[in-house]
N, C-alpha and C positions, 0 to 999 in steps of 0.2 A: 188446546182448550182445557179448562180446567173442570175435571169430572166429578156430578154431585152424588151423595150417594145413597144407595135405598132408599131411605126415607123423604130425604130432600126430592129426589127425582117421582115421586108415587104419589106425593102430598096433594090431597083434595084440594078443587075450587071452591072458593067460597059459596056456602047454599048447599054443599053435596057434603052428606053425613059418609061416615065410614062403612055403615050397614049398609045405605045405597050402591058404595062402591063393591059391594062386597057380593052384591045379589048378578048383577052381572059376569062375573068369572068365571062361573060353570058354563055359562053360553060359550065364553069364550077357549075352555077347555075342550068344551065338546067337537068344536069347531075344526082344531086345529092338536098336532102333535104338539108341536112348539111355533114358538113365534117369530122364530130369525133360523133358519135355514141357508149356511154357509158352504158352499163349493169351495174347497180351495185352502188350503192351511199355510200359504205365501204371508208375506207381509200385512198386506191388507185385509186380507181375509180373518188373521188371528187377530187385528187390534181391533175389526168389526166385533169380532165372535164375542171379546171378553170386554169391552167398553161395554156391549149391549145386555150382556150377562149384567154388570155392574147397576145398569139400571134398570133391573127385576125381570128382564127378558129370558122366558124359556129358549136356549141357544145350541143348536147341534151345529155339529163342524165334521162335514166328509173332507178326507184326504186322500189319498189313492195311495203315495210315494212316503215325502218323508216331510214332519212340519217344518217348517223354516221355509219353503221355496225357493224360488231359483236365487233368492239372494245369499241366505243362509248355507245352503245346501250345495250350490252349483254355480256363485256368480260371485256378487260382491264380498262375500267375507273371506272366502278360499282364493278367490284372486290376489287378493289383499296382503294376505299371507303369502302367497308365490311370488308379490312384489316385492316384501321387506326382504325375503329370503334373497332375491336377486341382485339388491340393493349392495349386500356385502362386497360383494365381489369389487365394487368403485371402492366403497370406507378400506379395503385392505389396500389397494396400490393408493390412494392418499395418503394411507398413515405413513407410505415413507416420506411422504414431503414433509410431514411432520416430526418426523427424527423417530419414527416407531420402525424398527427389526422383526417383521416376522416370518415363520417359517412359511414354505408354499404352503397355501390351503386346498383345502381337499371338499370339493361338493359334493356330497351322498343324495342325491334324490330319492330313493328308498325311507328315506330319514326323514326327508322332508313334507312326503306323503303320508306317513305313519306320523305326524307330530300333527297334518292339518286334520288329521280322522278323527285323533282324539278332539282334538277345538270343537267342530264340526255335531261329533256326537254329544260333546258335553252342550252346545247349545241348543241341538235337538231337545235335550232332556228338559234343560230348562223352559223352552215353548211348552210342553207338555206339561208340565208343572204348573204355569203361570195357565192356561186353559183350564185345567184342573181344579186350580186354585179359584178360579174366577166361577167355575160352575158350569164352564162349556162342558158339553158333552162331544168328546171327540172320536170319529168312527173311524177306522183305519181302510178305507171302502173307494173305489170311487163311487161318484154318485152322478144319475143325469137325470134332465127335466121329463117331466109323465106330462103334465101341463101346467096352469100357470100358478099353482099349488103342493103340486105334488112332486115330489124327489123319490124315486130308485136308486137302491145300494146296490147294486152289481156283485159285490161277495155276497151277499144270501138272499137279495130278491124283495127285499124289506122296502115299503113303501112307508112316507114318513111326509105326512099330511104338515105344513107351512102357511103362517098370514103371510111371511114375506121371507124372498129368496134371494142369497145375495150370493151373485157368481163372481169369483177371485180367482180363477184359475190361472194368470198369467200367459205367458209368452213363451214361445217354441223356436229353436233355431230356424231357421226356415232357410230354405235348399234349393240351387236351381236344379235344372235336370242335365246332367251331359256323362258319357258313358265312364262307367268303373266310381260313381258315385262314392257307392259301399264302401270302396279301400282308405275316404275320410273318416276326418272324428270332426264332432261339434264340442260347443267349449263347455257340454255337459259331461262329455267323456275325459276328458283333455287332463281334469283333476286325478282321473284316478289311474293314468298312465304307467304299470309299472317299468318300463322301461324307458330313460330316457332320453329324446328325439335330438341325436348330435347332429343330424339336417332336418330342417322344418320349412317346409311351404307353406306360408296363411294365404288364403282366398278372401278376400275383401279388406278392406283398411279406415273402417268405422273405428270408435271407440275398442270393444271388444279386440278385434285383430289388432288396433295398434298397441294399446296390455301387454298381449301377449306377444307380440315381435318385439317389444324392449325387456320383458321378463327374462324370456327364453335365453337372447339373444346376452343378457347380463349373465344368466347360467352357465354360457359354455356354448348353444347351438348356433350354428352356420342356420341365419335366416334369410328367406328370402317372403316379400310381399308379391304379389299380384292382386294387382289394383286397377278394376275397370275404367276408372276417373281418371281423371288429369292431377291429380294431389291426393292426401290420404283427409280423412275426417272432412268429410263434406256437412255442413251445417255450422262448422266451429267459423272465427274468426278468419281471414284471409292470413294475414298475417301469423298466427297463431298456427295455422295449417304449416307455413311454408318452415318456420321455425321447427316443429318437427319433424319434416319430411329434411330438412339438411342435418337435424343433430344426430338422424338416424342414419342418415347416411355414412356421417362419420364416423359413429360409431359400430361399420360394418354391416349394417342392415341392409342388404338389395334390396330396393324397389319398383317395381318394373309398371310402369304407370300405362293407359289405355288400353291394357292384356286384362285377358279370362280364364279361366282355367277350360280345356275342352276337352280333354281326356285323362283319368288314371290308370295305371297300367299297374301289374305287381310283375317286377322281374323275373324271364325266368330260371329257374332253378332256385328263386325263393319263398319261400313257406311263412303262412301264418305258424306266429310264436308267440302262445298267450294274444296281449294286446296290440302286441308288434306284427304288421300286415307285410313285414319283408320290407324290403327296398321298394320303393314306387318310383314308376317314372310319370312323370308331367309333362302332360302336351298344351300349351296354350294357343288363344286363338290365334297369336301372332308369330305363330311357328316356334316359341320358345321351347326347349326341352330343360328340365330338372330332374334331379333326380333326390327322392327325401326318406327319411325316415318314417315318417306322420307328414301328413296336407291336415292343417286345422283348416277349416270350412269353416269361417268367421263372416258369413253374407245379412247379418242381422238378424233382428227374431219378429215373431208371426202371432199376432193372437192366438192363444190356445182355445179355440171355441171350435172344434170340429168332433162329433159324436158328443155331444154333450146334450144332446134333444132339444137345442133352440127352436129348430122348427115346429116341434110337435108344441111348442109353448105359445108359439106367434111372439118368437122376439126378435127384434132386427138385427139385422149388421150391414156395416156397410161393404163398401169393395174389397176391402183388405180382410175381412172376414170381423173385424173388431164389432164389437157389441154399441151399438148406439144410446146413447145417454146423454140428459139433461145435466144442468148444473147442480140435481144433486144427485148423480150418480144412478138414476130413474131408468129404465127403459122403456119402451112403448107399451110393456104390458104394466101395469100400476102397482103388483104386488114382487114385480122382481126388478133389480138393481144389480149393478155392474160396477165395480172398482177397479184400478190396477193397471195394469199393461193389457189384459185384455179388450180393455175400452182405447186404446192406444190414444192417449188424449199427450200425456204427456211420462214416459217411462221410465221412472225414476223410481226406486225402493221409497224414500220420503215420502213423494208424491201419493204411491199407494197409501203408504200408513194413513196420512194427511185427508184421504179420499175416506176409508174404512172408518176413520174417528167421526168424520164430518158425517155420514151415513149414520150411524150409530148414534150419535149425540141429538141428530135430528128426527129418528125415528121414533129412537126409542127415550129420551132424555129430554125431552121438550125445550131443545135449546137449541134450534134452528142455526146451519151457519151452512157455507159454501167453500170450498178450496179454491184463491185465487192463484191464477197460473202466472200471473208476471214476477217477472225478477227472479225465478228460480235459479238458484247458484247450481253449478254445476261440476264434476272436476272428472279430468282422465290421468288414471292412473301408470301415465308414460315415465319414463325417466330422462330429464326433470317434468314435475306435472304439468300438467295444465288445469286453470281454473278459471270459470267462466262463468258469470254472473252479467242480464241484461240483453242489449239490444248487442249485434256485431256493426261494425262499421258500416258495410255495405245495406245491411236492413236500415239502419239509422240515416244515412246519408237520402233511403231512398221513403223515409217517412218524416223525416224533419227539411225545413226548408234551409237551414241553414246549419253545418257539423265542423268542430273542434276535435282535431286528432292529436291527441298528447300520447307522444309514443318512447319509449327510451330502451336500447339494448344495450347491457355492460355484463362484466366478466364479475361475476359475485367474490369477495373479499379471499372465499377459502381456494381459490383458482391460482392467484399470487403466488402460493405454496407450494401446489401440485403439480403447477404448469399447463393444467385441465383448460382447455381452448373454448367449453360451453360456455356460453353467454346466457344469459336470460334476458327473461321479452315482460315488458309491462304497458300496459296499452289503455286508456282512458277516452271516451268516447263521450264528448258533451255536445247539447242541444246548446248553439250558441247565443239563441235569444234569449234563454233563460238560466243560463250557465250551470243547469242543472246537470248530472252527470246519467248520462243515457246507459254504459254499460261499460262494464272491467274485466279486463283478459288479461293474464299471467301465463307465461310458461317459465319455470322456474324453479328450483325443490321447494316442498311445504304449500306449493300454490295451493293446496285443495285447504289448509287450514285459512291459508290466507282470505281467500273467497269467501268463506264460509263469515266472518266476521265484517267484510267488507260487503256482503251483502243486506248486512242491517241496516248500513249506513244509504247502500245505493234504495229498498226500501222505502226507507225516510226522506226522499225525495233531494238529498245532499246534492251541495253546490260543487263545484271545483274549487268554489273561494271556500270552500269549508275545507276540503282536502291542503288547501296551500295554509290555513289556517293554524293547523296541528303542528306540534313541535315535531320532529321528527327524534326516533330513537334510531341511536350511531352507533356501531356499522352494522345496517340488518338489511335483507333485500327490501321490504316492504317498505322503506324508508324514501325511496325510491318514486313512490306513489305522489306522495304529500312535497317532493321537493321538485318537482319539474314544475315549472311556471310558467314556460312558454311552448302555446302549439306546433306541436310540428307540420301540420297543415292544417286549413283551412277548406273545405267543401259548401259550394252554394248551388242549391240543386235547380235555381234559379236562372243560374249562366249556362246557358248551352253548349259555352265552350270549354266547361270543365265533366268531360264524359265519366259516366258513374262505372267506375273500374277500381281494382283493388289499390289500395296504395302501395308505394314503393316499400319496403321494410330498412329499416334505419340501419 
């Protein structure tokens, strides 16, 4: 949304002189410390603080930790980083199919975590800056609710009177309980590992655990999954699922699929060293034994609302602890508002920003709008990615009465050269009575760029005849998309004797 400023956004109604407006403002000083009261210095929480600031809002912002949040700080950007780094390791054995000589290469993980510190902090600096800049006022504190006005700083006991309070605290790994818990890490630890894990056991096989089982595992470590489910990444695509769970396979990743993890153990005769907890042994449910360097504990995350004095405020939450909110981001109590993964509506860094502007614009900027949640593109940053925009097959099949599966898996052009056996998967999912295209899944390299622009189009409500319409550009993966013409099956949710099960994969 495009932001207006000072002036534009303050401008009187007509009939209301400037003195008028001007005689009410000490009521509203009196009242209150400031006008926007921010928990949280995450994603959402800084684009609230300094949108709101922009549009004449007195704006504090407690933090506890470090600005940026778990994206910044502990999740997507340093992930991101430990992907490309990983990445090398395929570009050096391809270059000989390309007539490239080089010497063995050598991985420094030391190096690697000192080059993400510097990123890491220079972006920290800059959030602080652009706060600063904007007029936020940022406390380095945590802070929790007194009641449905009032915020306590916990570093010095400061109570800081609020028209409206907006919680951004985000999301917490979340943990089950089975003995020798402690001898894990979560993937908030995980970045600042100084030594590195040549055996790794992940615990769950979401997004996050699947990251980091093809990071790791490009790095040099002997991975193994433990996956409670019957496949990894529950929620994605059928198809899409199985594609990673075989390319992982190939490429040396265990997966050990309807196992739990049920006990840690530290071997003995050895010692914690620094971050390194010794050699662990692993007991799972299914009598499995392991034995690792590091167990990543990847079991998902947890709204962060717990001591934060929601109770004392009368705010809700529901089962999962998540903060309750309307479509625009409202709680039950009328002067506080919830953004982000906390509200667990839908967990996505964008999403937050997307939530914190829309709050902001409408609060405080008299431009009323709402975040819609369809069609959010998505990607995992596996190797090759995956990108995921729309309805999956199985939701589609089981909300339209009649579904179009255009599906195509080939060996991409630079494979020819390397002798590299990865296929990629490209998968189109249309409403057949209206040939409209319901949703697009990629696993593939670059898929997450790919998504991200094919999402404009899925959006704008695009045909299939619009995709077969486009010239295609030769030889690229995407090209792929706009040249398949004919479905590969057919689903009518109508015939009883076509039961709603995944399809075969091509």
């Amino acid at each position: 949304m495009p932001e207006l400023s000072d002036t534009e956004a303050f401008q009187e109604p007509p009939g209301v002189s400037r003195q008028a407006a001007e005689v009410s403002e000490p009521s509203r000083e009196a009242e209150s410390d400031v006008d926007l009261f921010v928990i949280g210095g995450g994603s959402g929480g800084i684009r609230a603080a300094r949108v709101a600031s922009g549009h004449g809002a007195r704006v504090m912002l407690a933090e506890e930790y470090r600005l940026g949040g778990t994206c910044v700080i502990r999740g997507c950007v340093p992930k991101k980083l430990f992907v490309y780094a990983s990445r090398f390791s395929d570009t050096f054995e391809e270059a000989a199919g390309f007539g490239w000589r080089l010497s063995v290469p050598h991985f420094d993980w030391p190096s690697l975590i000192a080059a993400k510190d510097r990123e890491i902090t220079r972006l920290e600096g800059l959030y602080g800056i652009g706060q600063e800049s904007a007029g936020v006022e940022v406390v380095r504190s945590r802070a929790v609710l007194e009641d449905a006005n009032t915020v306590r700083l916990l570093k010095n006991g400061r109570r800081v009177r609020a028209r409206t309070i907006l919680i951004a605290t985000g999301a917490r790994p979340e943990l089950p309980r089975f003995d020798g818990i402690e001898l894990g890490i979560t993937s908030d630890a995980v970045f600042d590992l100084k030594t590195f894990p040549r055996k790794l056991v992940i615990g769950g096989a979401g997004y996050i655990a699947m990251e980091f089982a093809g990071l790791f595992a490009a790095l040099g470590s002997d991975v193994t999954v433990v996956c409670r489910g019957s496949n990894v990444l529950r929620g994605f695509d059928e198809d899409v699922r199985q594609a990673v769970a075989g390319s992982y396979t190939n490429r040396g990743i265990k997966l050990m699929f309807s196992d739990s993890i049920r006990r840690l153990e530290r071997r003995d005769g050895d010692v914690l060293d620094g971050d390194h907890a010794g050699r662990i042994d692993v007991t799972t449910e299914q009598g499995g034994r392991l034995m690792a360097d590091q167990v990543l504990l990847a079991f998902g995350r947890t709204p962060n609302t717990s001591s934060l004095g929601l109770d004392r405020a009368g705010v809700k939450t529901g089962a999962d602890g998540a903060i309750i909110v309307d479509a625009s981001s409202r709680t039950n109590v009328p002067s506080i508002y919830a953004v982000g993964d906390v509200s667990n509506q839908l967990n996505l860094t964008p999403v937050a920003i997307r939530e914190g502007h829309a709050f902001a614009d409408s609060l405080f900027g008299k431009k009323a709008w709402q975040v819609d949640y369809s069609n959010v593109p998505t990607a995992v940053f596996s190797s090759p990615e995956i990108g995921s925009v729309g309805l999956t097959e199985l939701d589609a099949r089981a909300q339209y009465p009649a579904v179009d599966v255009y599906k195509v898996r080939f060996r991409p052009l630079k494979a020819a050269m390397t002798g590299d056996c990865e296929t990629a998967l490209l998968k189109v999912v249309v409403d057949c009575a209206t040939d409209r295209i319901l949703g697009v899944h990629i696993f593939a390299e670059e898929a997450s760029e790919m998504i991200q622009v094919l999402a404009i189009a899925i959006r704008s409500g695009v045909t299939m005849k619009d995709f077969a319409s486009v010239m295609a550009v030769h030889p690229t993966v995407g090209e792929e998309i706009v040249a398949v013409q004919t479905p590969t099956v057919r689903y009518d949710r109508r015939d009883a004797s076509t039961p709603l099960v995944p399809s075969a994969p091509v």
